[in-house]
Residue, then its C-alpha position, 0 to 999 in steps of 0.5 A: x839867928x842873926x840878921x846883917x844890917x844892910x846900910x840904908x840909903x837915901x835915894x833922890x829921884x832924877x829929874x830930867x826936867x830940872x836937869x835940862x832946865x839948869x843946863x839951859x842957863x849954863x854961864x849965865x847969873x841965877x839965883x837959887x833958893x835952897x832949903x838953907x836959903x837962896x845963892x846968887x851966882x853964875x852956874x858953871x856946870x850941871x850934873x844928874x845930882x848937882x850943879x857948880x855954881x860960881x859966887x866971886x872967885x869961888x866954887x859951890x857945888x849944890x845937889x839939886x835934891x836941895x834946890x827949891x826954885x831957880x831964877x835967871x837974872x835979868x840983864 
């Protein structure tokens, strides 16, 4: 008998706390620490699994699956 290898994949759970978190600080200045290391910048869009975030001309879409933390700056 043979047995069909079924792809796995790896699913991340959504967290709607964090997801209402992030869109409450949409167009304002953050810091992000991910796992690869923080990122400064204005978050432009939120989505379930990542967010656009702006450093100077330039867009970054982060998956939240690799936030650690977030901090809002202060003005």
């Amino acid at each position: 008998m043979t047995q069909e290898q079924v792809p796995s994949q790896v699913v991340y759970p959504i967290d709607p706390y964090v997801v209402q978190t992030l869109q409450s600080v949409t167009d304002k200045v953050v810091v992000v620490e991910t796992v690869r290391g923080p990122l400064k910048g204005k978050v432009k869009d939120v989505k379930l699994d990542h967010i656009v975030l702006q450093i100077d001309d330039h867009l970054f879409i982060i998956r939240i699956a690799q936030i650690v933390w977030v901090r809002p700056e202060s003005k």
